[in-house]
N, C-alpha and C positions, 0 to 999 in steps of 0.2 A: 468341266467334263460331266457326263451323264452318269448319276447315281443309281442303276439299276435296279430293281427288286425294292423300294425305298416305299415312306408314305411321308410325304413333304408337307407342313403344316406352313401356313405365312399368314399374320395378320399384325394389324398398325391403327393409329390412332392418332389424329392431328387434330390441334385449334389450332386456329390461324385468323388473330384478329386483326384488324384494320384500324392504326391509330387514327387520332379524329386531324384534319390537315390544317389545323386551328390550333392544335395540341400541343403539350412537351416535348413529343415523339412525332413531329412533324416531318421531322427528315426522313420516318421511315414508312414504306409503301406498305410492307405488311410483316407479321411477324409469324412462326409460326414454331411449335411444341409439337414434336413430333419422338411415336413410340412405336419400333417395328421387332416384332417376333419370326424369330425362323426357327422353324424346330424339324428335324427329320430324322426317324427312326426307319427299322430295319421292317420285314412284315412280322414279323412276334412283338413289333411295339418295343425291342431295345433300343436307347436312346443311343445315336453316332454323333449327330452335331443338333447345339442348339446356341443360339445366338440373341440378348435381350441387347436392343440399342434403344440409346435414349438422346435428343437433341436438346437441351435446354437452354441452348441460345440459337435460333436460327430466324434470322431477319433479311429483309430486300428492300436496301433504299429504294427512293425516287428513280436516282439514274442508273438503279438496276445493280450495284454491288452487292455484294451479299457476303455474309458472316455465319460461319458455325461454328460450336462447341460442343464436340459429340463423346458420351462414353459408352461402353456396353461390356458386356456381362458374356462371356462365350464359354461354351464347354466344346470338346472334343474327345473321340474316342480312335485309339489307333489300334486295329487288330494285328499290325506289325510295325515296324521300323521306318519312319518316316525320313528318308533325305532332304532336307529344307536345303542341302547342296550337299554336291559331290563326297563331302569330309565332315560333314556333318550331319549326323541320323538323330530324329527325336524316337525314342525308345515305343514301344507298344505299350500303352495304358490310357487312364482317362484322366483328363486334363482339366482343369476351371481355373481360368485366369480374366481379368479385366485392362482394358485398353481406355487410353484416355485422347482426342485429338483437338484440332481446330484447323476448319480452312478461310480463306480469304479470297477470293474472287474478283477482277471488278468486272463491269456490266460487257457483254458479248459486246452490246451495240458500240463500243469503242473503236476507235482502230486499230490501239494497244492493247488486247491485253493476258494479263497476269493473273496465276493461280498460285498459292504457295499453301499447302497445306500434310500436316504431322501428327504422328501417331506417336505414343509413349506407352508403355507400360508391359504386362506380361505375354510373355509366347509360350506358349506348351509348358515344359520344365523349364524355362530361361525369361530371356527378356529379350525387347525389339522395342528399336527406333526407326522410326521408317518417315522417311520426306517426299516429299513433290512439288516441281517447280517448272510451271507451264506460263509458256511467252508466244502468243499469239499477234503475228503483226498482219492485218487487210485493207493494203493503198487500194486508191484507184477505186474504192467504192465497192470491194470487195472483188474486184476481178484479178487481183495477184494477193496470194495467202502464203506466209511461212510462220510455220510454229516448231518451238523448240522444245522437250520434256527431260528434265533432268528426274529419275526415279531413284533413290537410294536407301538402302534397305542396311543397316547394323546391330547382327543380333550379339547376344551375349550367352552360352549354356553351358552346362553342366560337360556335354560334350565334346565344347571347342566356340569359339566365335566365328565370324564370319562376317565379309562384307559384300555387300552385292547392290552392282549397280547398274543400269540400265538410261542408255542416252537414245532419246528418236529424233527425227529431223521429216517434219511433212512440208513440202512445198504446191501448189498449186496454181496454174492458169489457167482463165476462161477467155479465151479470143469472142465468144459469142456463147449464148446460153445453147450452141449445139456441137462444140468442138472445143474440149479443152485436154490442160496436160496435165500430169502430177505424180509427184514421186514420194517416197517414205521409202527412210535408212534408219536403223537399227546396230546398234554395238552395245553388248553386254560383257563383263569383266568375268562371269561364269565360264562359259565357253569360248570366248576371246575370238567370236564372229561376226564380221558387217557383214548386213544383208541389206539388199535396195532391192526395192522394186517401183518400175515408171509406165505409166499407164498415160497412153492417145484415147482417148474415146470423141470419135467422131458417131453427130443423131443426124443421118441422112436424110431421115424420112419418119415422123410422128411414131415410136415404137421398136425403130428400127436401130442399131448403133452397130459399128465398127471399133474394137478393141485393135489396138497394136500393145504387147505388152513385154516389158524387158524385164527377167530378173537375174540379179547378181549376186554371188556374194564371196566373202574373204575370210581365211579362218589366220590365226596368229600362230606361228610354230615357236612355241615355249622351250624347245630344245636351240634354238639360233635366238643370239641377244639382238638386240634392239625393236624398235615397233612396227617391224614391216609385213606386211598380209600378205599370204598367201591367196591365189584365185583357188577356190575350193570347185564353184560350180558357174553356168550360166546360162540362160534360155530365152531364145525370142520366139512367144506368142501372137500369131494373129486370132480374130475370133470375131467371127458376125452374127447377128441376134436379130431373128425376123420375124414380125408377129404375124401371124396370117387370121385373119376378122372375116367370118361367116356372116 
């Protein structure tokens, strides 16, 4: 979201050398050390959020996998009570705590693949473990795409625990690079809502495209047992976009 009234500072610093492909380190394309600052204060120059990250392992084989090791250094200031969910508020104060992770990657150019990557360490006044697990599958030479993201979030606080978790589902077809389909569904354990949205886009004409667009979605009534959604809402969009060239 937009930080109004702010004065945002960001700067970073990488090497990134190239092992020799004769070498110990032949298996890998490149490595690189990487240091990124984010600091934003208010306009009187008090400090709100600042953030020191540091990479100390981050590498990209030959066929494009890649490996990191990342920790960093956060502060946070809350001028009131932060909901991290519904039953869980972090208190108004200022915060410094340090985060530790590691992701794993393999290369896009696959037909498979796989992300899995985790955070440990402090959250405001508590603690948080947070995961990610992305499965990417493109047959066909990438003209049919489905991927799948498991997100899961387990804090620990002074206030109460919490667990929160988040499931997406994108799918994708190109009949031709000027008509294709695709959809993404969304269910989180927060608010106990699937939402879909499926998108036509037809390119008639260099510039030109036709949307057809469908969205749904389903909320869970926690007052009646078992797992059945309720229809909350739903909407069907047309929409054409025409560029006109002087």
């Amino acid at each position: 979201l937009p930080r109004p009234q702010t004065h945002q500072t960001d700067a970073s610093c990488m090497y990134r050398p190239r092992p020799s492909p004769d070498g110990r380190y032949r298996i890998v394309r490149q490595f690189s050390y990487d240091t990124f600052l984010t600091r934003i204060t208010d306009t009187n120059g008090t400090l709100q959020s600042q953030q020191l990250l540091f990479n100390p392992v981050h590498l990209t084989t030959k066929a494009g996998d890649t490996l990191t090791v990342s920790a960093y250094l956060r502060h946070e200031t809350l001028t009131s009570p932060f909901f991290i969910v519904p039953t869980v508020a972090y208190p108004a104060g200022s915060f410094d705590f340090q985060r530790y992770g590691a992701s794993l990657a393999t290369s896009p150019q696959r037909q498979l693949v796989f992300t899995n990557e985790f955070y440990v360490g402090g959250y405001y006044n508590g603690h948080l473990y947070h995961q990610t697990n992305k499965l990417i599958w493109s047959p066909l030479h990438g003209k049919v795409q489905a991927g799948l993201v498991s997100d899961n979030y387990f804090g620990h606080t002074p206030q109460g625990n919490f667990v929160e978790k988040l499931w997406q589902f994108n799918g994708a077809l190109s009949w031709s690079p000027d008509l294709s389909l695709s959809t993404f569904v969304q269910f989180d354990n927060i608010s106990n809502a699937l939402s879909s949205n499926t998108r036509l886009r037809w390119t008639f004409r260099p510039g030109d495209d036709f949307f057809l667009i469908w969205d749904r979605s389903w909320e869970r009534n926690i007052q009646r047992p078992g797992t059945n959604l309720d229809p909350a809402a739903e909407s069907l969009t047309a929409k054409i976009r025409w560029t006109f060239r002087l």
